[in-house]
N, C-alpha and C positions, 0 to 999 in steps of 0.2 A: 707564353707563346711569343714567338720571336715575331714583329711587324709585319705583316706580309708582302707591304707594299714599299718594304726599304729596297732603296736604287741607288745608284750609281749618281753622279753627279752628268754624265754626258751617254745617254740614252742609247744603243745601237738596235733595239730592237726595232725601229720604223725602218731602217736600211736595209738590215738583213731579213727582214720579209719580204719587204719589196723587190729585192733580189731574188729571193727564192719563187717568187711571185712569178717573175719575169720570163723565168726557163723551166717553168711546169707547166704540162699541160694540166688545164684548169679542170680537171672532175673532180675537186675536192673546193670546197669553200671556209677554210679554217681561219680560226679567231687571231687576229693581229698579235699573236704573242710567239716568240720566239726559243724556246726550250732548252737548256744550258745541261742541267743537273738537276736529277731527280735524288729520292730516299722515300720511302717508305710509303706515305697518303699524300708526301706534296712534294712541288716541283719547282725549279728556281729561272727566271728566264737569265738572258744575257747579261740585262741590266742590273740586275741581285734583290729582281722583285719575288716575292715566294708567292706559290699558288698553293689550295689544297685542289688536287686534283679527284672530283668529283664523275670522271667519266672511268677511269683504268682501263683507258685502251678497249673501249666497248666490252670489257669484263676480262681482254687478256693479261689486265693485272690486276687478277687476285689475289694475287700475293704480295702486293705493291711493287713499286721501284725499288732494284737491287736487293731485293729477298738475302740474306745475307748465304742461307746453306742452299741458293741456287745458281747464285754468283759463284760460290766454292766450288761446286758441280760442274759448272760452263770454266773458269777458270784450270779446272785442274786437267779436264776435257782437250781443252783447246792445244797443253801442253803432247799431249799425244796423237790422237787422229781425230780429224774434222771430218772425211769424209773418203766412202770406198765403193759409192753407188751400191744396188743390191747386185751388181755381179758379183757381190763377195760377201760376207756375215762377217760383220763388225761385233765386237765384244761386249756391246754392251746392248746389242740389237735383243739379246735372249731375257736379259731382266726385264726392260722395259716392255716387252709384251706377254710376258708374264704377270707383268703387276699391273698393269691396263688390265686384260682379259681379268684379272681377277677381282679386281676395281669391277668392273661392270657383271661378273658372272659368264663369261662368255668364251668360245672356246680360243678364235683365232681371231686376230688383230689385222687391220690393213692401215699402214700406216701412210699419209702424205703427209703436206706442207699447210696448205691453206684451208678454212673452210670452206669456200667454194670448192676447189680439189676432190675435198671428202664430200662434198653433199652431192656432184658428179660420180662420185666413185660409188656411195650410195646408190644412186640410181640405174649405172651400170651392172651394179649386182642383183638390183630388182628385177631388170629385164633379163638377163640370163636364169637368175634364178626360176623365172616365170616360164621361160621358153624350155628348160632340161628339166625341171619339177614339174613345175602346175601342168603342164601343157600346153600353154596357150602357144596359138598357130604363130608362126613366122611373122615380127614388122606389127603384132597385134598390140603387143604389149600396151596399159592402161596405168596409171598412176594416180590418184586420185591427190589434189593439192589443197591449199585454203588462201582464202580469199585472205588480204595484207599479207601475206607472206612476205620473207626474206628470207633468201638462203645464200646470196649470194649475186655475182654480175656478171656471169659467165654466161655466152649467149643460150645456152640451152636452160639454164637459170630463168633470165632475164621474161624470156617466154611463156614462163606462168606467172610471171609479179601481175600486179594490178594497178603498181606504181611508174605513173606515164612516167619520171624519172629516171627510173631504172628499163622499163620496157621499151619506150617509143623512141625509131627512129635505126635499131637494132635489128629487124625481121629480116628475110622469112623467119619464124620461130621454129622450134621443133613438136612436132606432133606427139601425141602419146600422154597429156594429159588433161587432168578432170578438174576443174575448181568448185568447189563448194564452200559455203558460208563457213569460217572458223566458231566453231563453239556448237555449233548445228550438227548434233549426230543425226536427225534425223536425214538430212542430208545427205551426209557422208556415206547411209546406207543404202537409199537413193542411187548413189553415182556410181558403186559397186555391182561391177558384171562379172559376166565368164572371162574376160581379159584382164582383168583387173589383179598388178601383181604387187602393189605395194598402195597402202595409206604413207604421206610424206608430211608430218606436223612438227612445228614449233610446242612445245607444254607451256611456253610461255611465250606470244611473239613482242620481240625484243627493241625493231626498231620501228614497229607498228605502233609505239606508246608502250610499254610494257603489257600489253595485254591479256589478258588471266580469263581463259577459258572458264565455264558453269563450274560446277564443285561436279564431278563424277564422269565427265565428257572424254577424259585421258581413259579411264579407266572402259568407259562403253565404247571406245574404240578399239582397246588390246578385245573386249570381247568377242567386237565385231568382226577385226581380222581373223582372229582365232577361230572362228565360227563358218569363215567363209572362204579359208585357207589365204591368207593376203598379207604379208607385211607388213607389220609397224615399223616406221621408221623414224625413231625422233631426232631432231635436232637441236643438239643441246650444246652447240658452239659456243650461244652466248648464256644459256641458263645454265649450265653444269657448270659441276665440278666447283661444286662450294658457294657459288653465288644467292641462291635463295635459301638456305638454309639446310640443303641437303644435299647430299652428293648430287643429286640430277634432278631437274626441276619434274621430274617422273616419280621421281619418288615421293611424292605430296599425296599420289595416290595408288603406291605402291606398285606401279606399272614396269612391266619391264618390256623392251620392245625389243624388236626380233633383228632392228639393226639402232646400236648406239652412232652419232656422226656428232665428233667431238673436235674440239679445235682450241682456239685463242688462249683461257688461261692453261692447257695442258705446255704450253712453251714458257709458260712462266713467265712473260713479256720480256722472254731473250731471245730467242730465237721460233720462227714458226714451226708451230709442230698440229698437226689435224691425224685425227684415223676414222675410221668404219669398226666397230668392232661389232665381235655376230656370232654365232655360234657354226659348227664346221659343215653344218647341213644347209648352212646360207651360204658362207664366204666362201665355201669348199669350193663352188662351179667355179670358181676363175682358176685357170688353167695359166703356165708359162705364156707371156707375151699379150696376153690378151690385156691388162692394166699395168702401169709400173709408173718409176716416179726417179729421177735419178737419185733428188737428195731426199724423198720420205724415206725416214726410220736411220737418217743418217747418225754414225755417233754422239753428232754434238746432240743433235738433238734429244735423241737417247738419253743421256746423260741429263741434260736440264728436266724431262719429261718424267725422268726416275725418280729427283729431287720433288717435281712436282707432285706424285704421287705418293710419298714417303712423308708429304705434309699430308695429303688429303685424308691417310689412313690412320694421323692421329684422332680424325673428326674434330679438332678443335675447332678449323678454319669455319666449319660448318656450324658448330656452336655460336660461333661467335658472330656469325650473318646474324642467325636467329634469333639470337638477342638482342644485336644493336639494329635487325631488324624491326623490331616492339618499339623500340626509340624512335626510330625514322618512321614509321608509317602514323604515330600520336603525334610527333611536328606536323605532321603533312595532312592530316584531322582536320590540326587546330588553326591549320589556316584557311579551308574550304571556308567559303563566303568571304574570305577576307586576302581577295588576288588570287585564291585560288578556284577553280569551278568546280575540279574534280582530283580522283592522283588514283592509282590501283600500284601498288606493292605487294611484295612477296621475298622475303629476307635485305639485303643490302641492294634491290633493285628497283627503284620507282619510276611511273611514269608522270608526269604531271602536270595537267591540263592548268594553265594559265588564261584569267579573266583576258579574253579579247585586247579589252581596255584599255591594260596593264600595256601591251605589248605585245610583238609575235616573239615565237622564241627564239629566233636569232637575237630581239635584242632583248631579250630578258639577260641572254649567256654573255652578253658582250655587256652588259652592267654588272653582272654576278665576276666578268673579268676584273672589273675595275673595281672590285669590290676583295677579290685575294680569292676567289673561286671559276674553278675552269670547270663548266658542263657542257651539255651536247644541246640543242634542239633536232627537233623530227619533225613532224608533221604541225602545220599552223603553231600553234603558240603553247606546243604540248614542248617539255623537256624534259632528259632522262637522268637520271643519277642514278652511280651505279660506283660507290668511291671504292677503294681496295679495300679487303677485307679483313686488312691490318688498321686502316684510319680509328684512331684512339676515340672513346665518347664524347671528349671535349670537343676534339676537333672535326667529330662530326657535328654537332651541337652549334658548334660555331660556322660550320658551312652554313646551318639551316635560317642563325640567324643571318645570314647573310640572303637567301631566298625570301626570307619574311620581309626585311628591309626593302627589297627592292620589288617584290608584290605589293606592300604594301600593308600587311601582315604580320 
């Protein structure tokens, strides 16, 4: 393994942050490092210092950096059409939502850009579909959401977080939904009325600490819906699509929900690509004009989002979480009591609760930098790993000892 922390003799990354610093607006707080060149699990900054990169884009690279046949994809792409809005059906619009919908079982596809986009687009469909199906009166409409949620920062988003971060300071909010306890079906069935046209859940929430619902709570909620005519609606932005060991972090207990809302690694960290996928008795009610998007479903995207699809349906990618899952979640064991308190995982994705002590996790991540590892912190002194689903045993192995080192572990 090549040094991680070999540089340069005259350092430019303190410069060129601080510049970048200077003409951003500040809603982002990121780690003094500077990003040059990527490949595969790690990343090189300015200076010719290498990281392994332990976050992959909040899971939009699972496939690592420069995937070699989705670079060929986006490359050969770009040579022809980038983009023709949906006033027009681009060529490669018809694959790619045929191998989605079939990826998920589902009949028709809606594609956007971002996962906020889609978890908006999402809800837009709950409320019509409530209003032309179920019944429900005019402006009635009910959603029922869960407490930590993330779905996104989009005002109407932002409106059921419970995270003053994200919520406070953003109102009036919009009306129309129900919070309840996550992991709590008794609850959920509780908050469930005659207005009530969709459940809106994370299967695993993501920037809550990784958090892992009871063993059977996915599952008593597809029954619950089902039972009471209501939407399921999961969010599998950051759990799908190969990160915890199975195509969708739904499928741990065989769930299938009535609206899939997919996003980050489906773009293969080239380009953003999000959809709604659903079957034609859901998505069907939206009509011309009533949702669009200029560049969802645009060719490039197309194009990388097919690639990405064409890995996921060898199921290797997903093997291979679930293996070097078993790895990561026995390091992350064997250091509870020892800098660590706590950690809950679920294939190549952990959260983990760091001794007070020790640290918050801002600076746990800013010593794990200076150490040849880039992660995230979230909440107090909790931080996430979540590396590509390409990083080699070694060089997972070698992240961990670098978390033990600086826990103390």
């Amino acid at each position: 393994m090549l040094d991680p922390q070999a540089a340069t003799s005259t350092p430019l990354s303190p410069d060129l942050f601080e510049a970048a610093e200077a003409r951003t607006a500040h809603n982002y707080h990121p780690l003094p490092v500077v990003v040059a060149h990527a490949e595969g699990a790690w990343m090189t900054d300015v200076d010719g210092r290498r990281y392994l990169d332990m976050l992959a884009g909040y899971s939009a690279l699972n496939f690592g950096h420069g995937h070699p046949a989705l670079l060929a994809a986006a490359h050969e792409q770009l040579d022809r059409v980038t983009l023709t809005s949906r006033a027009f059906v681009n060529d490669r619009f018809a694959e790619f939502t045929a191998k989605l919908g079939d990826l998920c079982g589902k009949d028709l596809v809606l594609p956007m850009n971002t996962g906020a986009e889609a978890v908006e687009t999402a809800i837009k469909v709950a409320r019509k579909w409530g209003y032309e199906v179920k019944g429900v009166p005019a402006g009635q409409a009910e959603i029922v959401v869960m407490a930590g949620n993330f779905h996104g920062r989009t005002t109407t988003i932002v409106g059921f977080s419970d995270d003053p971060d994200a919520r406070d300071g953003f109102g009036p909010y919009t009306p129309g939904f129900r919070t309840v306890p996550y992991g709590d079906l008794a609850a959920a069935e509780a908050a469930i009325g005659p207005n009530t046209v969709a459940v809106l859940v994370e299967p695993i929430q993501g920037e809550g600490g990784v958090i892992i619902p009871p063993a059977g709570y996915l599952a008593g909620l597809r029954e619950l819906c089902t039972r009471e005519n209501v939407l399921l609606a999961c969010d599998e932005i950051q759990s799908g699509l190969g990160r915890t060991g199975r195509t969708f972090a739904s499928d741990h207990e065989d769930v299938v929900p009535d609206l899939y809302i997919l996003g980050k690694a489906l773009g293969g960290g080239i380009v953003p690509v999000s959809a709604v996928v659903a079957d034609r008795d859901v998505l069907g009610v939206l009509r011309p004009g009533e949702h669009g998007s200029t560049f969802g479903g645009n060719p490039l995207a197309c194009a990388v989002a097919v690639g990405v699809l064409d890995l996921l349906a060898t199921g290797a990618f997903q093997e291979r979480a679930a293996e070097l899952g078993l790895e990561l979640r026995d390091r992350l064991a064997a250091m509870v009591g020892r800098g660590v308190t706590a950690f809950r995982s679920r294939g190549l994705w952990a959260g983990v609760d760091v001794d007070p002590s020790v640290g918050t996790g801002r600076e746990v991540c800013e010593a794990l930098m200076a150490r040849g590892v880039l992660a995230k912190d979230t909440h107090g002194s909790t931080i996430r790993l979540a590396p590509p689903l390409v990083v080699s045993p070694d060089d997972l192995h070698w992240g961990l000892d670098q978390l033990a080192a600086v826990v103390g572990g």
